[in-house]
C-alpha positions in Angstrom: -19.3 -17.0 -16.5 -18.3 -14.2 -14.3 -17.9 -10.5 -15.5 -14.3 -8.8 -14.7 -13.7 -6.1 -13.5 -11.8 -3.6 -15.3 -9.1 -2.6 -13.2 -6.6 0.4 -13.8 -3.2 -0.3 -12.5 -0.9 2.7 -11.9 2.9 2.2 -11.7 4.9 5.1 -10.7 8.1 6.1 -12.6 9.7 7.6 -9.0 7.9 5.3 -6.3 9.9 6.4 -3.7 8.0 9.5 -4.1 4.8 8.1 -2.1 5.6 7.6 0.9 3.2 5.7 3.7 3.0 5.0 7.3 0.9 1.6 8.4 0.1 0.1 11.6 -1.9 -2.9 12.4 -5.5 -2.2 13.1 -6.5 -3.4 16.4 -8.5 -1.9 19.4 -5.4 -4.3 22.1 -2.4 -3.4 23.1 -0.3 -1.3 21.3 0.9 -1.6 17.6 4.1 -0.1 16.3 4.4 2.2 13.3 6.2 1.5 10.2 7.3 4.0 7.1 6.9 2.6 3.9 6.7 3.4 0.3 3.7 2.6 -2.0 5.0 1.3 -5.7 1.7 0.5 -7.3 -1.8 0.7 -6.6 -4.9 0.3 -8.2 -8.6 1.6 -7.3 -9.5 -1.7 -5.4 -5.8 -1.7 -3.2 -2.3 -1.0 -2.9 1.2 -3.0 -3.5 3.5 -1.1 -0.8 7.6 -1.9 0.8 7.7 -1.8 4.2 10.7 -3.1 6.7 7.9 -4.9 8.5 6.1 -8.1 8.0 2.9 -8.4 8.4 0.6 -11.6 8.1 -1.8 -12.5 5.5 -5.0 -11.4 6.6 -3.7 -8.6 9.0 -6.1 -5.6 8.7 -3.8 -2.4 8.6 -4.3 1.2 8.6 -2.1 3.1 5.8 -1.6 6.5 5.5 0.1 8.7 3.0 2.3 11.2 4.2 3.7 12.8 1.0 1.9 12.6 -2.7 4.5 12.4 -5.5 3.8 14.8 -8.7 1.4 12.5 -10.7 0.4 13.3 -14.4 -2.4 15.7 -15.0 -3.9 13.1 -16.8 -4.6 11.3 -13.8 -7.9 12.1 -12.0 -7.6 12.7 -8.4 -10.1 10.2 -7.6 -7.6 7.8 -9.1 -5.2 8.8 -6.7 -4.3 6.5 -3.8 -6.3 7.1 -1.2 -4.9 9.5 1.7 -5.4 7.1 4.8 -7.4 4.0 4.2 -7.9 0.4 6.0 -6.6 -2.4 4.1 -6.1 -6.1 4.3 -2.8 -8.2 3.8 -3.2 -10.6 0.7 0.3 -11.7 0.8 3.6 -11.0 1.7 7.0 -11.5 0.0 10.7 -10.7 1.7 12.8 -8.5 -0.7 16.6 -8.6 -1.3 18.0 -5.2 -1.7 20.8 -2.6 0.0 18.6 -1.3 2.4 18.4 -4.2 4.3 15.7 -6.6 5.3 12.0 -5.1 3.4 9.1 -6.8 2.7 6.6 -6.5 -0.7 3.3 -6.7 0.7 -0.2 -6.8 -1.5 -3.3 -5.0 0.1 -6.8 -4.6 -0.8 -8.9 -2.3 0.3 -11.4 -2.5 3.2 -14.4 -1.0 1.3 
């Protein structure tokens, strides 16, 4: 029998209000940038929208550029963190109006 975790999930009212930039983590050749928006996250990783796909198992480096007004009842330390390394669990393509976006869930490199 295996313990769980208990794992606090934060889902933002306005989560256009956090926004990201990611690029893949590599030390070849040269990896674009992509802007992003992070719509939930949790203190072991992040579920973010980007117009980019990246592959399961792609190591990326995410960065917040803007922090959103979150509740006072929030601790900071509960906040995403401000630039992190995280890996790519999985991947989804999204419809929408803003053209072609991708869901992607990341957990954290620790």
């Amino acid at each position: 029998m295996s313990a769980q975790k208990n794992i606090k999930q934060i889902v933002l009212d306005n989560p256009n209000e956090i926004a990201i930039t990611c690029r893949q983590y590599g030390s070849y050749g040269a990896h674009p940038t992509s802007d992003g928006v992070i719509r939930r996250f949790s203190n072991n990783g992040l579920y973010i929208e980007t117009p980019c796909k990246y592959k399961s198992g792609t190591i990326l480096i995410v960065r917040v550029d803007r922090y959103p007004s979150l509740p006072a009842s929030l601790a900071e330390s509960a906040y995403p963190r401000s630039i992190c390394l995280a890996e790519v669990k999985w991947q989804r393509e999204l419809d929408g109006d803003n053209g072609i976006r991708f869901g992607m869930g990341l957990q954290y490199i620790y």
